[in-house]
C-alpha positions as CSV (number, residue, x, y, z in Angstrom):
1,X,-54.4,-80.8,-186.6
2,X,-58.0,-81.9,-186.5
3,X,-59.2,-84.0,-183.7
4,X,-60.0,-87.6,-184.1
5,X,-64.0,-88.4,-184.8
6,X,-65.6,-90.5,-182.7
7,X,-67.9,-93.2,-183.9
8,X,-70.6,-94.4,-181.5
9,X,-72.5,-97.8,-182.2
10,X,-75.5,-98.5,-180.5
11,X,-76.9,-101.7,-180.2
12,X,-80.4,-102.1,-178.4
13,X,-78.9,-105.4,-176.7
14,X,-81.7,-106.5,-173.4
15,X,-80.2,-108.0,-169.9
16,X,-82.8,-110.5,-168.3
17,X,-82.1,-113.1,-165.4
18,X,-81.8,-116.8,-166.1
19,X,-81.2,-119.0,-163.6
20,X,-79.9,-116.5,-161.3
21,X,-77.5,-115.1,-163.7
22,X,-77.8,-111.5,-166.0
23,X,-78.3,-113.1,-169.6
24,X,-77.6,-110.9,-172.8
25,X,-80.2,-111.0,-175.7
26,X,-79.6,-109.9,-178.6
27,X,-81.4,-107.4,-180.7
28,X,-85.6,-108.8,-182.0
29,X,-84.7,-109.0,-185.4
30,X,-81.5,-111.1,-185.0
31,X,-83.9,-113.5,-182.4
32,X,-86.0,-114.3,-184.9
33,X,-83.5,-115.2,-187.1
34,X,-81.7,-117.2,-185.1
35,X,-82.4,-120.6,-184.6
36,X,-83.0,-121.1,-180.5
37,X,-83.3,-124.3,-179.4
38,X,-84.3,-124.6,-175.7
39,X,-82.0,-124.1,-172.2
40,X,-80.3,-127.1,-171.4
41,X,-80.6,-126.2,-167.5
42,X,-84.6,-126.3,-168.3
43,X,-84.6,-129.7,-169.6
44,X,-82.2,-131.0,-167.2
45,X,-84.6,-129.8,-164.5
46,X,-87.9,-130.8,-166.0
47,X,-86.3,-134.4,-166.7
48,X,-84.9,-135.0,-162.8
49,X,-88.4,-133.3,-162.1
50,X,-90.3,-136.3,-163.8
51,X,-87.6,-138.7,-162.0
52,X,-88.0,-137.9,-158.8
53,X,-91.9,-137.9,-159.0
54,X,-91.7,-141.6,-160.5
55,X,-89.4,-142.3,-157.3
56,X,-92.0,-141.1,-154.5
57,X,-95.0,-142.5,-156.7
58,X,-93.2,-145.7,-156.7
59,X,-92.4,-145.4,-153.0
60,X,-88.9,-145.6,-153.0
61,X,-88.6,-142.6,-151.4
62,X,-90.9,-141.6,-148.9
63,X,-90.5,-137.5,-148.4
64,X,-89.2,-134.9,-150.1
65,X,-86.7,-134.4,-147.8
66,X,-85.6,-138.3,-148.1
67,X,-84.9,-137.5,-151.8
68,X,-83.0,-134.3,-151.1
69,X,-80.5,-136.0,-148.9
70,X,-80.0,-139.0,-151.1
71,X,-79.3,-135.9,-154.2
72,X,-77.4,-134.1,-151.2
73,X,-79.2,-131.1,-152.2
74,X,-81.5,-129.2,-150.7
75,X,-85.5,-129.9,-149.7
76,X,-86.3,-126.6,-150.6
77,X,-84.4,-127.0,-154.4
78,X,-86.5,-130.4,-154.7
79,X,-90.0,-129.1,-153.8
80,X,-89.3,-125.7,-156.2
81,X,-88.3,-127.8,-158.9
82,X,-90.9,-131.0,-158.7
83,X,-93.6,-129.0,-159.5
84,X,-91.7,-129.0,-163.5
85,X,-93.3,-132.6,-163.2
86,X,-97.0,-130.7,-162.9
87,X,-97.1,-128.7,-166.4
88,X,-99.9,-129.0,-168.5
89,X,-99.4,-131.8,-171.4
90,X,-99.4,-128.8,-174.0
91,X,-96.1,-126.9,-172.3
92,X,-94.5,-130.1,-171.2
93,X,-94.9,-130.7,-175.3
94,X,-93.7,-127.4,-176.6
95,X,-91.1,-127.1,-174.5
96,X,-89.2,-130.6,-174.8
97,X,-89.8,-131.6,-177.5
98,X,-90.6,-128.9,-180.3
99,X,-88.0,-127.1,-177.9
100,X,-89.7,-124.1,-177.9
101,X,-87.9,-121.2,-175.8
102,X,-89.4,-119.3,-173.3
103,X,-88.5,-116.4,-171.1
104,X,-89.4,-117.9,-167.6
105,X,-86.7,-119.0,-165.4
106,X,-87.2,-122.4,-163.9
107,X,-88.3,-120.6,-160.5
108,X,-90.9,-118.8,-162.6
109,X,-91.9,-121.8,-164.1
110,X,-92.2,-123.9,-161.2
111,X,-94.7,-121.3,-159.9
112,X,-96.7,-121.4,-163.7
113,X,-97.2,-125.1,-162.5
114,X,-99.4,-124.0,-160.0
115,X,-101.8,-122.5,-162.5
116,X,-104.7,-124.4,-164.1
117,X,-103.8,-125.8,-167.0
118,X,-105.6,-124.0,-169.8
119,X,-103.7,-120.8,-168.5
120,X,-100.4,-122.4,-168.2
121,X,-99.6,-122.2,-171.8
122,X,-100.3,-118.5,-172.5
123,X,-97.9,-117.4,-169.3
124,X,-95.1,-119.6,-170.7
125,X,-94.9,-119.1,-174.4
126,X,-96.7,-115.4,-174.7
């Protein structure tokens, strides 16, 4: 009796971190093809970004650390993630609404915020 063949598959699959978490991407080819639209966690957190600048620019709350305990969250999370409310006009665009992906986490981004603007959106989008 012959012994059964064995068929191997490779698939050039690539692990990156998103949010903390390992996230499988598929192949370049099939990423092209495919239609992404953008995280839903990013836009979530550039959207409560924008709120809770309009809330200490309006004064109703005073510190960041007033805003993390009425969120009950905490004042580390709110200062890492205001900063989404400091992207250049040309990111803020691509990203909401053309919904243009991009590899960054949100810690990563929050950082790219930091940056002049001209450079901000060749670290985001290249």
């Amino acid at each position: 009796m012959a012994e059964p063949e064995t068929l191997r598959v490779h698939i050039p699959l690539t692990l990156r971190n998103r949010g903390g978490r390992p996230r499988i991407l598929p192949p370049k080819e099939i990423e092209v093809a495919m239609e992404r639209g953008q995280d839903a966690r990013l836009l979530r957190a550039v959207g409560r970004a924008w709120d809770w600048r309009r809330r200490l620019e309006r004064g109703d709350v005073t510190t960041i650390a007033d805003l993390a305990r009425e969120e009950g969250i905490s004042d580390r999370y709110v200062s890492r993630v205001i900063r989404l409310a400091w992207l250049a006009p040309s990111v803020l665009e691509r990203l909401v609404l053309r919904r243009e992906p991009t590899v960054l986490s949100i810690f990563d981004l929050s950082g790219v915020a930091e940056l002049p603007w001209v450079e901000q959106p060749e670290v985001v989008f290249d």
